[in-house]
Backbone as CSV, one residue per row, in Angstrom:
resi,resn,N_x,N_y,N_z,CA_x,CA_y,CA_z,C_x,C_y,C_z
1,UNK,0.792,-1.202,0.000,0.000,0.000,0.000,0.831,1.260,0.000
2,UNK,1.916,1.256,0.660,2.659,2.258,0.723,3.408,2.569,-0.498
3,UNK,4.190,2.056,-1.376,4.556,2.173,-2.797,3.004,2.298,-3.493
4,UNK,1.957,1.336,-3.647,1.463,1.441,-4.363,0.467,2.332,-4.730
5,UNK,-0.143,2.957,-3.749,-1.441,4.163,-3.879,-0.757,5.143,-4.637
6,UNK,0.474,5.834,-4.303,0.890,7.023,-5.080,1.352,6.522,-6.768
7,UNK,1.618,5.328,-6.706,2.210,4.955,-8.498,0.475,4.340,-9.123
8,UNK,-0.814,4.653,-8.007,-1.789,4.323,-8.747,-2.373,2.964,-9.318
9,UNK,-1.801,2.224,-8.406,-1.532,0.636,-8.493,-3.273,0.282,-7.585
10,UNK,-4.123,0.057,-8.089,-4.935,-0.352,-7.436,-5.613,-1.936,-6.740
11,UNK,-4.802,-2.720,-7.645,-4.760,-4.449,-6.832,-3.648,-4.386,-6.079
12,UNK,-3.748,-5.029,-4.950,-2.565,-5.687,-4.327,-2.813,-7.205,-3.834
13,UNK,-1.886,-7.737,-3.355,-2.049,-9.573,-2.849,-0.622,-9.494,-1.624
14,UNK,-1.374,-10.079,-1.090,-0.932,-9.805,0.556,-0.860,-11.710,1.262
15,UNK,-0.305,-12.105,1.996,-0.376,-13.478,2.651,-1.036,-12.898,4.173
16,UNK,-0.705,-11.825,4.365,-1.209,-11.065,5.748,-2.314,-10.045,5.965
17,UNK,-3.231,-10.760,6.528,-4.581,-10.340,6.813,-4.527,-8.448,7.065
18,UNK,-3.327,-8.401,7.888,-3.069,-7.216,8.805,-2.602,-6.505,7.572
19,UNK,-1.905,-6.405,6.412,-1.015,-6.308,5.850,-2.131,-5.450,4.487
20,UNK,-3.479,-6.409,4.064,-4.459,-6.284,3.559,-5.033,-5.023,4.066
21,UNK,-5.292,-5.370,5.185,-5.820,-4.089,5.794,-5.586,-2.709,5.850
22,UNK,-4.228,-2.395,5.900,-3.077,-1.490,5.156,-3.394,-0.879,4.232
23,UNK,-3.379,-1.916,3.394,-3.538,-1.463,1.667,-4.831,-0.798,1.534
24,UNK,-6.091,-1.478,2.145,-7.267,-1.037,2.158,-7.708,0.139,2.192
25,UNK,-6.828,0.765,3.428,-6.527,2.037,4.105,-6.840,2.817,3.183
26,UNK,-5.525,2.548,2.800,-5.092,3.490,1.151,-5.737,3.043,0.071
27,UNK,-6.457,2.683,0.116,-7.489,2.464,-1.269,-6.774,1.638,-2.467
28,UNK,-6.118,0.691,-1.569,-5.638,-0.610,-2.103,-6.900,-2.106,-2.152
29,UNK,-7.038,-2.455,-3.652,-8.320,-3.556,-3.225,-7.192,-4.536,-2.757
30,UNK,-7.162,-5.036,-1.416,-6.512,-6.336,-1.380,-7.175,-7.788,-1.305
31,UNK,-6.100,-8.697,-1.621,-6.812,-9.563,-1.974,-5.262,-10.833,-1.022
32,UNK,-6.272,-11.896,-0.403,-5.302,-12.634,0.758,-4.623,-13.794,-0.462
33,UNK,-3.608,-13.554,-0.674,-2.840,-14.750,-1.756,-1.269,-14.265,-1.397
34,UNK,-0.450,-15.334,-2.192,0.860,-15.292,-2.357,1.437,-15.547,-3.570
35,UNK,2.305,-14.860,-3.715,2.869,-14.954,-5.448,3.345,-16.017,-5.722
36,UNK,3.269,-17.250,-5.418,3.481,-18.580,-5.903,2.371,-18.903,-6.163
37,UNK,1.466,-18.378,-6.249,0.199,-18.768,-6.729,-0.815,-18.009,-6.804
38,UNK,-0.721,-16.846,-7.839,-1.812,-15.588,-8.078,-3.095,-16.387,-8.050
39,UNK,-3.907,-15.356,-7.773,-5.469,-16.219,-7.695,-6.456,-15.143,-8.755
40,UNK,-5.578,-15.257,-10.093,-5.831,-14.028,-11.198,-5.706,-15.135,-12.766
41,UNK,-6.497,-15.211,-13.541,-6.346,-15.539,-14.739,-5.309,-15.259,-15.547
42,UNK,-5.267,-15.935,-16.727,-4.013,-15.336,-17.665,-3.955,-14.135,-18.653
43,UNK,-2.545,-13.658,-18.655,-2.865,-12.239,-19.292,-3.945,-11.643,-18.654
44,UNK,-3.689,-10.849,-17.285,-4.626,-10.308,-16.919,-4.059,-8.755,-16.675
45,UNK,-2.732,-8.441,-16.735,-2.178,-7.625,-16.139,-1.295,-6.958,-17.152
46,UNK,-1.303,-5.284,-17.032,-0.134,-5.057,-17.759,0.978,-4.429,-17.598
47,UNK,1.218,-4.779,-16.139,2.571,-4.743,-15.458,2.213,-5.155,-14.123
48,UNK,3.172,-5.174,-13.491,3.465,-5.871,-12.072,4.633,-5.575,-11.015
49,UNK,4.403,-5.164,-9.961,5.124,-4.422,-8.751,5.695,-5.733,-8.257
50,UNK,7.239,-5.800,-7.864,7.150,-6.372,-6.497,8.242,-5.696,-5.938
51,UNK,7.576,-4.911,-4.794,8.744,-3.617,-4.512,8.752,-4.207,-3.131
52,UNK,10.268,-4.515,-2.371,10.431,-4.784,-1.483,9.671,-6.002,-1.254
53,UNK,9.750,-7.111,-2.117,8.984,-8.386,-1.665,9.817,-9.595,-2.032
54,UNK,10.518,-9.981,-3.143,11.097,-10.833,-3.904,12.090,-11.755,-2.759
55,UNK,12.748,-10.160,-1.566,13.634,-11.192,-0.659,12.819,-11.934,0.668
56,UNK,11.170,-11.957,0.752,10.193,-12.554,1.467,9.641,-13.830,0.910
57,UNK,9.679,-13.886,-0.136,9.318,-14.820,-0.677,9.623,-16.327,-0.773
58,UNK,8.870,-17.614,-0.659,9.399,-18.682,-0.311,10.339,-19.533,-1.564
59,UNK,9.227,-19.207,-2.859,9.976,-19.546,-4.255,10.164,-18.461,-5.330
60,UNK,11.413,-18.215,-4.913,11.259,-16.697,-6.363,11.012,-17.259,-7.762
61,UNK,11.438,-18.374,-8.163,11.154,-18.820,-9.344,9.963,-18.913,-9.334
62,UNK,9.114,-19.443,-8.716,7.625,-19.903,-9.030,7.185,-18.428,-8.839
63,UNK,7.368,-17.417,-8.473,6.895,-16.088,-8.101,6.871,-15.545,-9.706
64,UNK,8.572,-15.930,-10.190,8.383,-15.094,-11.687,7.578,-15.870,-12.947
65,UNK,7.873,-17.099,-12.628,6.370,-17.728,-13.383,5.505,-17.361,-12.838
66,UNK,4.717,-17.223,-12.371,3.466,-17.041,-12.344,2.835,-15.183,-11.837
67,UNK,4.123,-14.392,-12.242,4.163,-13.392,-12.754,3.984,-13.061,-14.661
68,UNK,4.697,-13.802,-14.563,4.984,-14.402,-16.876,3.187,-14.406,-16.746
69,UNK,2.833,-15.284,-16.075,1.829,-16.093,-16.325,0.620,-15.227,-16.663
70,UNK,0.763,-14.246,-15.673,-0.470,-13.504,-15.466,-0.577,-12.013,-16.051
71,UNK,0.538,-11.311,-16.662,1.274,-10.619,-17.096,0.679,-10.437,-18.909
72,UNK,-0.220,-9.697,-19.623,-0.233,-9.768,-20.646,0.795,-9.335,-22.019
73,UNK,0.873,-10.194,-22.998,2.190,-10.209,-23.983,2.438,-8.298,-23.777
74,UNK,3.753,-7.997,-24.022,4.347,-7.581,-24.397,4.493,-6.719,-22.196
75,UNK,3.612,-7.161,-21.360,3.846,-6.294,-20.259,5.359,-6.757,-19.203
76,UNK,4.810,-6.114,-18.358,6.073,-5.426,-17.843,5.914,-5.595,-16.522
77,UNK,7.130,-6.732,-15.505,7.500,-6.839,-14.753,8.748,-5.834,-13.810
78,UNK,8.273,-5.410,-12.789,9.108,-4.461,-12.211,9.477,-4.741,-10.751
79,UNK,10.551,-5.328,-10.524,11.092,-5.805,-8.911,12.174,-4.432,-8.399
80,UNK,11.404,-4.555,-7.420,12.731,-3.328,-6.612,13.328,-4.369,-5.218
81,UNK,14.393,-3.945,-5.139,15.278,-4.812,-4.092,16.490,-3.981,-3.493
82,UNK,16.645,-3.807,-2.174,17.769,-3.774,-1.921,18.891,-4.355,-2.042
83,UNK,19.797,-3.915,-2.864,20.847,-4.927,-3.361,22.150,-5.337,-2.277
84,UNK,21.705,-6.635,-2.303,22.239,-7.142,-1.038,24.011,-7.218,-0.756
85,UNK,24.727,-6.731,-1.900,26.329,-6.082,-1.889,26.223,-4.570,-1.881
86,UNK,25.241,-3.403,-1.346,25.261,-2.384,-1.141,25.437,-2.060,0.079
87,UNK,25.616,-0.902,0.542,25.903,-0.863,2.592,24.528,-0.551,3.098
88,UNK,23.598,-0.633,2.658,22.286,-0.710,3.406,22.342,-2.180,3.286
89,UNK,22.302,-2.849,2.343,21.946,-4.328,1.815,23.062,-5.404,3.067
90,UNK,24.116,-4.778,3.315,25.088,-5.420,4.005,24.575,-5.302,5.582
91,UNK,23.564,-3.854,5.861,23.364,-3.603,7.367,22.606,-4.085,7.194
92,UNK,21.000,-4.361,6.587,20.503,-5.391,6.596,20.552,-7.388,7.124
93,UNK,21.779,-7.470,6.564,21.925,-8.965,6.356,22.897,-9.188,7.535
94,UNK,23.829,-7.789,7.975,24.047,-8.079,9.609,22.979,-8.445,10.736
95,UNK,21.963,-7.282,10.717,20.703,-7.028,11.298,19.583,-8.473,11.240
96,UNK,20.125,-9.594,10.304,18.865,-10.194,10.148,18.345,-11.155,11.498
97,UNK,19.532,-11.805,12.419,19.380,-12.457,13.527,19.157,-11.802,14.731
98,UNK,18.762,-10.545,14.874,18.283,-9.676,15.836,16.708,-9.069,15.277
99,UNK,16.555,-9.451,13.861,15.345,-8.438,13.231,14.450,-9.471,13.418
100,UNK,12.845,-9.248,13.787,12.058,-10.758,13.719,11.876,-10.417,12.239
101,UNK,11.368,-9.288,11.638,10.592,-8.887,10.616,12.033,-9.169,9.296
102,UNK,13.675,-8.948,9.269,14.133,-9.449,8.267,14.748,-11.018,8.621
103,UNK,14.501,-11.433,9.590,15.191,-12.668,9.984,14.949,-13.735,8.894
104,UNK,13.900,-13.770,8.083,13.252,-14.777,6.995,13.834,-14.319,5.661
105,UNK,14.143,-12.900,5.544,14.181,-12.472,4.426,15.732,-12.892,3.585
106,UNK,15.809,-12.994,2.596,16.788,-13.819,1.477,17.240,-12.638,0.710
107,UNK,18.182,-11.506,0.731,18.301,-10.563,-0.277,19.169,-10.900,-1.461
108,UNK,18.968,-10.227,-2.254,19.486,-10.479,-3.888,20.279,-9.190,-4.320
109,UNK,21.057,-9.869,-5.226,21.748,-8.610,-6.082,20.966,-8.657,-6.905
110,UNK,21.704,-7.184,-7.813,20.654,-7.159,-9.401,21.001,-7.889,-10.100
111,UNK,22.185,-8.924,-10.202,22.617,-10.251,-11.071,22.011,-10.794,-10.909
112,UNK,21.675,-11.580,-9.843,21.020,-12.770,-9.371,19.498,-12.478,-9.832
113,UNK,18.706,-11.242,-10.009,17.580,-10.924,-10.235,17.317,-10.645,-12.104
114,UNK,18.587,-10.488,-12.627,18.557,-10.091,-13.694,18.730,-11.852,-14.284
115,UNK,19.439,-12.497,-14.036,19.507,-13.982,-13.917,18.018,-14.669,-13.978
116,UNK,17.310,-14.565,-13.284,15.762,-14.946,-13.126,15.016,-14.080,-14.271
117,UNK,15.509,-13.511,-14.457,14.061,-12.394,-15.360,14.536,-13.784,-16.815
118,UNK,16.138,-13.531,-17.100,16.766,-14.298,-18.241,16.176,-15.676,-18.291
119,UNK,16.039,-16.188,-17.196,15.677,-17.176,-16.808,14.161,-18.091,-17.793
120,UNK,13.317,-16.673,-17.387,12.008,-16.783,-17.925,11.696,-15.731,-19.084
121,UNK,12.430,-15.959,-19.983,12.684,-15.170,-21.005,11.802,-13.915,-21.294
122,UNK,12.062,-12.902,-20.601,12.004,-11.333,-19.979,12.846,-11.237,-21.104
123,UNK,12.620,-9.820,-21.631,13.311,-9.356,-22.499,13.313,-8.042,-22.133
124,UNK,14.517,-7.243,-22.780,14.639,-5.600,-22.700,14.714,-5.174,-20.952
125,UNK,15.792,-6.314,-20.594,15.802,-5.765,-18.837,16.645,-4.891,-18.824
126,UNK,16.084,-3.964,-17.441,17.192,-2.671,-17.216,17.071,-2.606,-16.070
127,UNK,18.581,-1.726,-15.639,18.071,-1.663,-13.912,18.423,-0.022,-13.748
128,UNK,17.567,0.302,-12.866,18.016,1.633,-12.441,17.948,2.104,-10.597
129,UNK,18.584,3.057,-9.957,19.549,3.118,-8.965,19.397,4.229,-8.220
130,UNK,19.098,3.823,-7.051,19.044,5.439,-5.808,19.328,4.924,-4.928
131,UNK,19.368,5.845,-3.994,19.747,5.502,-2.688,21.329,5.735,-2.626
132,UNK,21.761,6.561,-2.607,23.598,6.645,-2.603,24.381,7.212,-1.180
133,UNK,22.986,7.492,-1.056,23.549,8.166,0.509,22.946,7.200,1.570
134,UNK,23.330,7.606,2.232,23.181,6.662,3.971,21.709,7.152,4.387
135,UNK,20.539,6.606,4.493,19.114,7.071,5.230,19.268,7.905,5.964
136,UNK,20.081,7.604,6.821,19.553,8.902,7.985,20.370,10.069,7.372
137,UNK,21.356,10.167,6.539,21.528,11.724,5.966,21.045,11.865,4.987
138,UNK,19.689,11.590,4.502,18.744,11.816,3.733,18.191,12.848,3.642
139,UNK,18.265,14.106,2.862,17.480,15.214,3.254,16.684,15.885,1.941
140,UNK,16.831,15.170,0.883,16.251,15.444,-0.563,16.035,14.265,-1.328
141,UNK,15.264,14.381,-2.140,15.303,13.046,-3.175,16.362,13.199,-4.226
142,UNK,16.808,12.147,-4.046,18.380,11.963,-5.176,17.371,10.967,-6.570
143,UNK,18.079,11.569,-7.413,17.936,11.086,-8.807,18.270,9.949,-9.004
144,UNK,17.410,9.461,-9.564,18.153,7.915,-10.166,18.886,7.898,-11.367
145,UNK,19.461,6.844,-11.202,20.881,6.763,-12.387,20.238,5.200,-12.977
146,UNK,20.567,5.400,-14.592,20.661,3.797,-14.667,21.810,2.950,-13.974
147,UNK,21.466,1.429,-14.370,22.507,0.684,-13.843,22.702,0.171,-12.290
148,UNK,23.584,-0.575,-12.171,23.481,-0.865,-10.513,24.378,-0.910,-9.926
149,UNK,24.899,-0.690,-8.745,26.674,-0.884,-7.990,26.924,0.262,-7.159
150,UNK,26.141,1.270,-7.371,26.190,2.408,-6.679,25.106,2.576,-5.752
151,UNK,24.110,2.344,-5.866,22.692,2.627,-4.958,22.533,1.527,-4.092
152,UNK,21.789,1.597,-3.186,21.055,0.794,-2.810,19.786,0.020,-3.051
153,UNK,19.105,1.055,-3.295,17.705,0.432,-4.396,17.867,0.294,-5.542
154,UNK,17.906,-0.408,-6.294,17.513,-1.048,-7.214,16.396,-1.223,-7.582
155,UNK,15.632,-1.055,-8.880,14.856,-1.081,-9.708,15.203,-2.042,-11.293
156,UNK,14.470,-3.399,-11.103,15.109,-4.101,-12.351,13.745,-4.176,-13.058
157,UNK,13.752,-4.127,-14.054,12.231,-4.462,-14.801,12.560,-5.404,-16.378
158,UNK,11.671,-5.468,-16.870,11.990,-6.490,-17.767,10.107,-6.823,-18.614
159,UNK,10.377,-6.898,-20.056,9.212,-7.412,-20.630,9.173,-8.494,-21.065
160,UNK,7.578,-9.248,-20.675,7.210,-10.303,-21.427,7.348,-10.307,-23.105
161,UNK,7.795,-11.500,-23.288,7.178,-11.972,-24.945,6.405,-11.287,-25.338
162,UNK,6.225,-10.807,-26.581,4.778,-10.362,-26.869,3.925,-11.695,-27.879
């Protein structure tokens, strides 16, 4: 709900009741599922968020199938991730045996994510990059750059077949 109300994203799919509720808030329709198994027909969609979710997830492969799946020809898959060789991505993955909320979580580089898109033959992937400064001396929005190695966030996207 929080990424998605302002980019105008009006479905979301949630495994957490509480989480649903959130989204609702914000005038998110949610709906109780998990991306190993959309509960959405084919070609239904013509793009797809998973911002801050990919390193929660139990099967990322079955996540990007059945992203392909649901995804109509020529649309457009878009994963954001903290990239887990960045120094947020590194305080993170220190943090995970003290965090309850990242203790589960699995982070990725943009290889390893750009790897999976290749995987499921995604075409025209790109990644693009913010976050260069440290959060707490955050005091403006920094521009994104293409590419990845410098930011912390990451933005990889990639199109279906048409």
């Amino acid at each position: 709900g929080r990424f998605a109300a302002p980019l105008g994203i009006k479905i979301g799919i949630d495994p957490s009741e509480r989480m649903l509720e959130i989204a609702r808030e914000r005038g998110i329709e949610g709906i109780l599922g998990r991306g190993e198994n959309l509960p959405f027909p084919e070609n239904e969609f013509d793009f797809l968020l998973l911002a801050f979710t990919i390193c929660f997830v139990e099967d990322p492969e079955k996540v990007i199938g059945e992203a392909k799946r649901v995804l109509k020809p020529n649309g457009r898959l878009i994963i954001g991730i903290i990239d887990k060789n960045s120094k947020l991505g590194r305080f993170y993955q220190e943090r995970k045996a003290k965090s309850k909320f990242y203790s589960v979580a699995k982070f990725y580089s943009p290889e390893e994510i750009i790897q999976l898109l290749e995987k499921f033959n995604f075409h025209n992937i790109q990644a693009i990059q913010t976050l260069f400064s440290e959060i707490r001396s955050l005091r403006e929005i920094e521009m994104p750059k293409e590419g990845y190695g410098e930011g912390s966030f990451v933005v990889i996207y990639g199109d279906k077949e048409g």
